[in-house]
KENU-659673 format. One record per residue: residue in three letters; x, y, z of N, C-alpha, C in turn. Coordinates in steps of 0.05 Angstrom, whole numbers, plus 5000, padded with zeros to 4 digits. Atoms other than C-alpha are relative to their C-alpha. Layout:
# KENU-659673
ALAXYZXYZXYZ;...
END
This chain:
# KENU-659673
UNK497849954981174432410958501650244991;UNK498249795011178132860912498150335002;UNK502349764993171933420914499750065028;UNK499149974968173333330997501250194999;UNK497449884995180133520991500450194989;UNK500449725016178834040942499250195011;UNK501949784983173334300983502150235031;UNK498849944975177534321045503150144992;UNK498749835007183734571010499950324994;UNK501349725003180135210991499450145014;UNK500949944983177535261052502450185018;UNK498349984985184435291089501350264994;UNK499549825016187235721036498550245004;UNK500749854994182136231051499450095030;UNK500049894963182836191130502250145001;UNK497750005003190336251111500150334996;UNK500749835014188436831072499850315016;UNK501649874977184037221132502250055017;UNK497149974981190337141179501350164987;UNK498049845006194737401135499250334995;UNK501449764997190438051120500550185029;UNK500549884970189038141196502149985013;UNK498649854990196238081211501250204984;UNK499249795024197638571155498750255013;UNK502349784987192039011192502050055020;UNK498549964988195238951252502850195002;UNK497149835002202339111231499350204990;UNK500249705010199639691193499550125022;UNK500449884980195839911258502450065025;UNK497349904983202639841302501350194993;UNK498249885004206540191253499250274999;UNK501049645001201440851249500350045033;UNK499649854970201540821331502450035000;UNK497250014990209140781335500150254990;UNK499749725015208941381279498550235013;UNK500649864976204841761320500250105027;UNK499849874970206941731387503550084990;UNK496949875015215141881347499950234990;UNK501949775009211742491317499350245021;UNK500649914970209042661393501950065013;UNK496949924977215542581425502150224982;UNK497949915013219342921369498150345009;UNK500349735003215143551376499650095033;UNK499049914971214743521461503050015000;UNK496449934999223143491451499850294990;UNK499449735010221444121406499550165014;UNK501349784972217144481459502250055026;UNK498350034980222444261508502250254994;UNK497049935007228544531473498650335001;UNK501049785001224945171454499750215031;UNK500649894968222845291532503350015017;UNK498349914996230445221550500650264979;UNK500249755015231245691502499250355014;UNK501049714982227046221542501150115018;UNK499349954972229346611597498849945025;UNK501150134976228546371662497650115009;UNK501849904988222146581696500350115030;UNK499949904968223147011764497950045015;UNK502750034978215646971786498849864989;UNK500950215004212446361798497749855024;UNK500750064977208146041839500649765022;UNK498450154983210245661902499349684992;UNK501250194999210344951892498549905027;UNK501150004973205744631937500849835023;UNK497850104980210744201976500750235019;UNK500149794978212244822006498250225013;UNK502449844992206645162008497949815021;UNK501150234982204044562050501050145030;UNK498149824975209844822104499450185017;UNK499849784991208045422112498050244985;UNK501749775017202445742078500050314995;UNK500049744987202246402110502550114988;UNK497349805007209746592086499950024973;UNK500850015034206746442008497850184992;UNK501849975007200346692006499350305007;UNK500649865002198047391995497150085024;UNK502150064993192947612054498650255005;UNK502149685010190848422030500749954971;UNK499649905024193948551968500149814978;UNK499250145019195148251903501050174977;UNK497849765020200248521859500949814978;UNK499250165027201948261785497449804996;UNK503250105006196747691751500749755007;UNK500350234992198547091789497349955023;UNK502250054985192947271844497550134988;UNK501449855011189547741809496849954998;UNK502250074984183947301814497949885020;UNK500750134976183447151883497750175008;UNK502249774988176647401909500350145034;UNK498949944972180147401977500550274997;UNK498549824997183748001954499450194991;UNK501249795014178848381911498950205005;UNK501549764988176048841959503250245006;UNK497949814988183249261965500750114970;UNK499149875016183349311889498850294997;UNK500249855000179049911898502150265011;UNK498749774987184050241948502450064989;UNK497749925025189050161888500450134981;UNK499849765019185850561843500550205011;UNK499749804977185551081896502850154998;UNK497349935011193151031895500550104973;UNK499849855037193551121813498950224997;UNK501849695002189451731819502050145024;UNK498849894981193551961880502450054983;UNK496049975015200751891842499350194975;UNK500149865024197552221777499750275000;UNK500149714984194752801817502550205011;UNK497949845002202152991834500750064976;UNK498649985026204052981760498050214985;UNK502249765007197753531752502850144983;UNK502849965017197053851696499749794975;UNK499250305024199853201651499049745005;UNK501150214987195452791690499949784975;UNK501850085027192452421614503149924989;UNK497850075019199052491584501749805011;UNK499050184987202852151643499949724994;UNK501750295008198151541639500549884974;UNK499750085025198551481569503649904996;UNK498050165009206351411572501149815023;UNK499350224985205850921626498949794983;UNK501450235026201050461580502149954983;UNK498350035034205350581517502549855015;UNK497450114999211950371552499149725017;UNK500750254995209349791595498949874965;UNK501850115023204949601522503149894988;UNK496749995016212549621492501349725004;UNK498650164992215049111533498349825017;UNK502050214984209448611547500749734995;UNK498950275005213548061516502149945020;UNK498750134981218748091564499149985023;UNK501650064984213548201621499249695004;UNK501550285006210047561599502349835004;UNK497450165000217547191596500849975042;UNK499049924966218447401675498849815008;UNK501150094996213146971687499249714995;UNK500450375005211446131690497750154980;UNK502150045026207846031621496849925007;UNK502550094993202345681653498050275030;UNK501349764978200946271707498650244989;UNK501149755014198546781653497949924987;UNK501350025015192046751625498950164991;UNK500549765009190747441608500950134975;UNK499549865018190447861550502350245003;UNK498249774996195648331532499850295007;UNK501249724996191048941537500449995036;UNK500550124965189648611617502450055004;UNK498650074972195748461639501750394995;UNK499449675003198549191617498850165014;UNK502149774976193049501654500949885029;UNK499350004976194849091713503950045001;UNK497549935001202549281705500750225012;UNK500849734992200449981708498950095036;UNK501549954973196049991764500749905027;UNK498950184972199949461818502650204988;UNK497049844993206549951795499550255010;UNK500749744989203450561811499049965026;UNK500350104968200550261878503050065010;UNK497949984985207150091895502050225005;UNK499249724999210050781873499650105030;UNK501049674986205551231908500749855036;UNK500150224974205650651976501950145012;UNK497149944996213150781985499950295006;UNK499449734991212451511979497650095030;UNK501349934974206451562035501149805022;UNK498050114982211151092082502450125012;UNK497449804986216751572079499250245006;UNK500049824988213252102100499150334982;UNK499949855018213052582038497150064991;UNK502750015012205652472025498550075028;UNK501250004978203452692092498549745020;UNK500850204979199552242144498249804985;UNK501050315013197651502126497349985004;UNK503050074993190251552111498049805009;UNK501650234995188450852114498849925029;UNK499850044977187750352169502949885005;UNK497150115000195750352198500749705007;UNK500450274997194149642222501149854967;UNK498750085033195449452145502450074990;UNK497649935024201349752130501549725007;UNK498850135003205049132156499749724988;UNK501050115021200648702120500450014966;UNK499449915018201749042053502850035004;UNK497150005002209449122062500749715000;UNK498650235019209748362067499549874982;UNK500350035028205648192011501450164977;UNK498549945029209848641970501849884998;UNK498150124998214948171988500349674983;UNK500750305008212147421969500850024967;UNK499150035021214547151906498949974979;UNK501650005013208347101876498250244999;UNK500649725000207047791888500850254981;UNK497949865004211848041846499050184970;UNK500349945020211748531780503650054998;UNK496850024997218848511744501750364999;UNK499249754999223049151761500950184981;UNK498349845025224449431695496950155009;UNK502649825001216649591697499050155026;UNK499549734989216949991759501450204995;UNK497649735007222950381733498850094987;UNK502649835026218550591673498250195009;UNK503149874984212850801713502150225017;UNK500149784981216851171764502350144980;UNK499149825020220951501710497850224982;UNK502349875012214551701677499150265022;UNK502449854973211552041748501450145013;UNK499249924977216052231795502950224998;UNK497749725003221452761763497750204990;UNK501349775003214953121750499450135027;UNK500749914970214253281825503149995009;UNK497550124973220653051860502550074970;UNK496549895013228453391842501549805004;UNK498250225007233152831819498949805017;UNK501950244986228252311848501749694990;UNK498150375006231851541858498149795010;UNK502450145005227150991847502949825038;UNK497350214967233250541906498350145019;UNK499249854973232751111949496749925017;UNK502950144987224951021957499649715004;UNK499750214993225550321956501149905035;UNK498850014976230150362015498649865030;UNK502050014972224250482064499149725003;UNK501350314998221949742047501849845003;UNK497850265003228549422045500550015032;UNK499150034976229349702115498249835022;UNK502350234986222749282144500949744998;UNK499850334999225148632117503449975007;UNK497050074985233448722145499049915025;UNK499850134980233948172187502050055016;UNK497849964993240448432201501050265018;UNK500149704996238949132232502950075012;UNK497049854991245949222256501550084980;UNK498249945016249049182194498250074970;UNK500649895024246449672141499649894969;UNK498950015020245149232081498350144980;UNK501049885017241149752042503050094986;UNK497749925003248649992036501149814977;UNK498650035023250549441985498349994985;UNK502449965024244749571936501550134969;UNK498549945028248949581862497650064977;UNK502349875012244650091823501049844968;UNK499250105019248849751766498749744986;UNK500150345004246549021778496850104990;UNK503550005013240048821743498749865027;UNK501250174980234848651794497549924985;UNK502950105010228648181779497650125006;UNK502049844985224048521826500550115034;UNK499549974970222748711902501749805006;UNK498050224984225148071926502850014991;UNK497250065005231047971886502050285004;UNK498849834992232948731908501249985021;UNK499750064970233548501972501949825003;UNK497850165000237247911958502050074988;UNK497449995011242248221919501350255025;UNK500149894987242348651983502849825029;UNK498650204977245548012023502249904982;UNK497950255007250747741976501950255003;UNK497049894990258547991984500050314977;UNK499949825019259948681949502450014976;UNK497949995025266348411932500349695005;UNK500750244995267147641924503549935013;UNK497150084991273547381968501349934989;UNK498150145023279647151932499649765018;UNK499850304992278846501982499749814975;UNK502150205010278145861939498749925003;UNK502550244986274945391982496550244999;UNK502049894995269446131987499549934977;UNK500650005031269046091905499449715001;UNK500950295004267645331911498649925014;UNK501649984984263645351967499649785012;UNK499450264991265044671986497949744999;UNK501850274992261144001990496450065007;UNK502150004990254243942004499150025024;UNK499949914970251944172067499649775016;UNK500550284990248843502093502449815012;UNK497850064985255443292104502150035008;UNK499149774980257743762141499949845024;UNK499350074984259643492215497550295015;UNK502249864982253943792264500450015025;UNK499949854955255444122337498050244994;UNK501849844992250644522358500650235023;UNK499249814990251645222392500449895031;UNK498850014971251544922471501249724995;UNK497850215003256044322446503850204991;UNK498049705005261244892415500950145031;UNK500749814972259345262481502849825011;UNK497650204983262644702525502249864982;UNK497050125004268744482485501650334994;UNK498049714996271045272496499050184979;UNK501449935027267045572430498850295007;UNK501749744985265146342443497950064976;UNK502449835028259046752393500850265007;UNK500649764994260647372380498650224972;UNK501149945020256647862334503250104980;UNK497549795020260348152273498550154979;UNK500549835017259248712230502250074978;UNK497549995020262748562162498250214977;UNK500749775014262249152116499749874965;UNK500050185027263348622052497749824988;UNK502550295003257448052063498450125028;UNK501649984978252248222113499849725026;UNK499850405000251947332126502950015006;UNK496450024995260347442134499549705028;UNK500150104982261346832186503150024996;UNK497250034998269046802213500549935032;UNK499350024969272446402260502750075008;UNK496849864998278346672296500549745026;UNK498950164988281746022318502750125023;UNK497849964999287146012367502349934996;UNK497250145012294446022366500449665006;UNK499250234980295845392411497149895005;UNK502150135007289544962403500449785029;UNK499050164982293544472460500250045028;UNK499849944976292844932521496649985011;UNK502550034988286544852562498150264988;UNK501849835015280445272528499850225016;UNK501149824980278745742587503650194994;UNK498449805004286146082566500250104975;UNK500149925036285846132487496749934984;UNK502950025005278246062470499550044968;UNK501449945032275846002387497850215001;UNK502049854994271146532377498749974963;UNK501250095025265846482315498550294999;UNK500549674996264347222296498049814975;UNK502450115021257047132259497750315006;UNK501449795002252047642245498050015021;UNK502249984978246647852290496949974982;UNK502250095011239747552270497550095017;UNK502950044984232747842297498149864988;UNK502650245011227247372288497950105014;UNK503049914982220547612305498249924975;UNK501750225006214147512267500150004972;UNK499749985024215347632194502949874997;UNK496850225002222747292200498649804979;UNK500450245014219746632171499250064969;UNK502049955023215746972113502950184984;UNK497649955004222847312097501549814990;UNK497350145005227946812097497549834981;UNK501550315016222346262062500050144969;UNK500249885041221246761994502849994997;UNK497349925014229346911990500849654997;UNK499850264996230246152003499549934965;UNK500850105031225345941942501450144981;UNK498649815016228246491907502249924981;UNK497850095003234446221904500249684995;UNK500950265019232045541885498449954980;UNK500850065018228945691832501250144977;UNK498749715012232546261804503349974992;UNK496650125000240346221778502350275014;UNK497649814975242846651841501249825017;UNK497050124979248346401891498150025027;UNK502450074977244146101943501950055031;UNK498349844977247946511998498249965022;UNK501550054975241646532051499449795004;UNK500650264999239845842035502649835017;UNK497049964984248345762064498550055032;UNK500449964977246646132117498549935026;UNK502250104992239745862138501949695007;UNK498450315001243945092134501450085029;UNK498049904976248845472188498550075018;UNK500649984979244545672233497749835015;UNK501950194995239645072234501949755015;UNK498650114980246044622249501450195035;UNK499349864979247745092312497449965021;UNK501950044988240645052334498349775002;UNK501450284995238344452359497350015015;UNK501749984973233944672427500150205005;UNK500249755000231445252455501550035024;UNK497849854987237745222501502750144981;UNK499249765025241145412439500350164995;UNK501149805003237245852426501050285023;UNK499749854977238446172496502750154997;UNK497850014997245846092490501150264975;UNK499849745029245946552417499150275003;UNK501849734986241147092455502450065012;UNK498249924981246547102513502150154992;UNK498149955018251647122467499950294980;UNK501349765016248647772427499650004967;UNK500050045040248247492354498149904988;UNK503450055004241047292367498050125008;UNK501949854985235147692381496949915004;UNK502650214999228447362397497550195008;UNK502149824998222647792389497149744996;UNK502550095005217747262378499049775021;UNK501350194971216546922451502049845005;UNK498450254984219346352479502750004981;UNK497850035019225946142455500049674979;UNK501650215015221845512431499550044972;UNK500849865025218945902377501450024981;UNK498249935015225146102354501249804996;UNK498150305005228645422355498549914978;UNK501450155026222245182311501250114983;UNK499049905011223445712270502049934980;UNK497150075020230645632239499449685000;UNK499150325006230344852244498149924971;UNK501249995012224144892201500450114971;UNK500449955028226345332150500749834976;UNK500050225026230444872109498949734999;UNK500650295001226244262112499449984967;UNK500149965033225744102038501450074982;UNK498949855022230344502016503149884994;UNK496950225007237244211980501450255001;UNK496949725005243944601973502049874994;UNK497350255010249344301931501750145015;UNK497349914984254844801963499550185023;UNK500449914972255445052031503050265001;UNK498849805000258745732036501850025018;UNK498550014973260845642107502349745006;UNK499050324996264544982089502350015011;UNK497649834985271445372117499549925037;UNK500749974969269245462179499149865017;UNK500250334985265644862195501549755004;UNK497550265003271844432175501550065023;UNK498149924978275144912224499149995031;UNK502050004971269744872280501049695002;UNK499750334992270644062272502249965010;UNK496750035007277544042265500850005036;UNK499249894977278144382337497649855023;UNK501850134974271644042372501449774999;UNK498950174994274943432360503249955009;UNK497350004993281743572385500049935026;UNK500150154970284243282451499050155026;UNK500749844980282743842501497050105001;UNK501549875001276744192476497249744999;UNK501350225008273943432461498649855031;UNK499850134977274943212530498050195024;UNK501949794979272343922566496749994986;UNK502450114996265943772533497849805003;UNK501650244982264443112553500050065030;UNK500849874973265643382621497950095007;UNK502549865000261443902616497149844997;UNK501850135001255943482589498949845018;UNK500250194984256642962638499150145025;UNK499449854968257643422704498950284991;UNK501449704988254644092691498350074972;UNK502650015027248743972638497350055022;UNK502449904977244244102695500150075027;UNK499649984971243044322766500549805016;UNK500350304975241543622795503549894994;UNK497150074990248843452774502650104999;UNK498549904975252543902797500250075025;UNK500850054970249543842861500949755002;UNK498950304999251043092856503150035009;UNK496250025003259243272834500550105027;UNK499049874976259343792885499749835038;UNK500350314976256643192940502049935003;UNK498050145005261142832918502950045009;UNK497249884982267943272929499250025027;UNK499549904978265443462996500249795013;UNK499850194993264442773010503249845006;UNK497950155002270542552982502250145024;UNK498449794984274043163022500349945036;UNK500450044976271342993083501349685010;UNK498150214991273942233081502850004997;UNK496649995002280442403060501750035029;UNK499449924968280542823128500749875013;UNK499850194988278242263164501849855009;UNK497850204990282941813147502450115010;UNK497849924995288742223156499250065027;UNK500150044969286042383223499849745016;UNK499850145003285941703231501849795001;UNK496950145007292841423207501850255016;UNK498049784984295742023241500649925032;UNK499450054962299041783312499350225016;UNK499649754988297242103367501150075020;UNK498149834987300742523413500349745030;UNK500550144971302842253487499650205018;
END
């Protein structure tokens, strides 16, 4: 019995044994995964911190939430400029007509043709680290020799482009069907090369031909295709001072104020737009609300309303008027406002059009709206129906956020006054009684009706003679 208990003691003892090992295994095996994935996280925190660290990136590619939207106002459909498309085969049959260009621009710089080239290389080669920085990390997979050669070659395109547009290069050989193709791909945000490395290049080329040559001034001709604003000059606030990122962001620094208002509420820009109070241009209309264009020499976007004195007398004698810029929309509009939009949400600029786009999407509800802003002169509708154009603006900001609303002044002041007792009252009227033909034909029944029994009776109750 005792050689049992022996046996089986030994036994236990070495099951005992086995457990304790294999949770020994165990815990060792937890504590190397825990040490490993702490190890993992400590050096993605390092990658992290490091990448704030970097400067922001100003060309990127669209995410595809919006590129879902609206393909066409993202996507490159001749050219390809910089190395985010670079290998689109879509687009590879025009890189020939780019060398074309590089040989065209070098041929003015005869007899330094060799030497030219060489100090466009060397100074793009110079500054291929901050090139590469302009750009999402994951969008570059090119060598430094590559992307330098394409630096060169999409800046000298765009050079010599600009100068056979204005006229200086004699008559546009191509097919002119393209140029408005190619002017808005130089526009898209993934199109972009960053503007130091055009300055270089056209510093290199263009004081060998051209007397005090201004890289703006040629620019100009392209800023003036994408002013949505053609009434009000904003090539005019172009600050040769300010740093620009590239094309696009020339443009946008084209729309913001030249001097920033002492207002507060403008410097704070108020609340989130979303809750903002929403009338719509023929709700405005009928509680007494006029549109009139304005041409502010400060902000191109300027909106201002000129309330009146006495808010208490019937609208049709003291009328609010909302002075707002004049907007044409035709068929590149969308492919416009959608790059300065992203732009400005991804970028650390003062989302001023993203403002404005908010303001004119609450105004436009329907393409009587729409009608009502045409009539009015502070809308221009080049692109068909007034349908089109209603999609249009309602569409652009879908997706898009905006912590502060620029216009937050003016819309407090638009509310302020639609809901007051007179202007509140004349457009439930309106709405009710003259929102359509059928009822004001109805109202107008109605008085003649009523007009005619009034008669009646009084002819009627009236004694008559003997």
């Amino acid at each position: 019995m005792k050689v049992l208990f022996s046996k089986y003691r030994k036994k236990t003892e070495g099951i005992k044994l086995i457990i304790l090992m294999s949770n020994n295994d165990v815990e060792l095996g937890a504590r190397g995964s825990i040490g490993r994935n702490v190890n993992f996280l400590l050096d993605y925190k390092r990658k992290g911190q490091d990448r704030d660290n970097q400067p922001r990136s100003s060309i990127f590619m669209v995410p595809k939430l919006y590129r879902d939207i609206s393909p066409i106002s993202f996507t490159p459909r001749l050219v390809s400029i910089g190395p985010l498309h670079g290998k689109d085969t879509n687009l590879q049959k025009f890189e020939v007509q780019k060398s074309t260009y590089l040989h065209n621009l070098l041929a003015l710089c005869d007899p330094k043709q060799k030497q030219t080239l060489e100090d466009c290389v060397r100074k793009v080669s110079m500054k291929i680290k901050e090139i590469k920085a302009c750009y999402e990390e994951s969008a570059t997979y090119y060598g430094d020799e590559e992307l330098a050669r394409i630096m060169v070659i999409d800046g000298c395109f765009i050079l010599y482009f600009t100068y056979v547009i204005s006229g200086k290069a004699g008559r546009f050989l191509g097919n002119r069907s393209t140029i408005p193709l190619i002017v808005n791909d130089m526009l898209l945000i993934e199109n972009q090369i960053p503007f130091f490395v055009l300055k270089d290049i056209f510093e290199a080329t263009f004081p060998q031909f051209e007397r005090n040559p201004s890289l703006t001034d040629y620019l100009k001709i392209l800023l003036k295709g994408y002013n949505l604003f053609r009434d009000n000059k904003v090539t005019d606030n172009i600050n040769l001072s300010a740093p620009h990122d590239h094309i696009l962001g020339l443009l946008h620094n084209c729309l913001v104020p030249m001097h920033l208002p002492g207002s507060q509420s403008f410097l704070q820009k108020g609340g989130p737009a979303f809750e903002q109070e929403r009338h719509s241009a023929m709700e405005l209309d009928r509680a007494g609300v006029n549109f009139r264009a304005n041409k502010d020499v400060n902000w191109p976007m300027a909106m201002k309303l000129e309330l009146p004195r006495f808010s208490c007398f019937p609208s049709f004698w003291c009328k609010p008027t909302l002075l707002m810029p004049k907007l044409y929309v035709h068929d590149s509009t969308e492919l416009v406002l959608r790059n300065l939009i992203l732009y400005e949400q991804s970028s650390l600029v003062p989302e001023y059009v993203t403002s404005y786009m908010w303001a004119m999407d609450m105004l436009v509800d329907t393409p009587e709206d729409v009608a009502k802003l045409v009539k009015s002169g502070v809308l221009v509708n080049h692109c068909g129906s007034n349908e089109n154009a209603a999609n249009i603006i309602n569409n652009i900001c879908q997706d898009v956020s905006l912590d502060g609303f620029y216009y937050h002044q003016e819309w407090e002041d638009l509310d302020t006054y639609y809901k007051s007792c007179w202007p509140n009252a004349a457009a439930a009227l309106k709405r009710k009684y003259f929102s359509s033909p059928w009822t004001i034909i109805a109202l107008f029944a109605a008085i003649v009706l009523f007009v005619l029994t009034l008669v009646q009776t009084i002819y009627t109750v009236k004694p008559q003679g003997p």
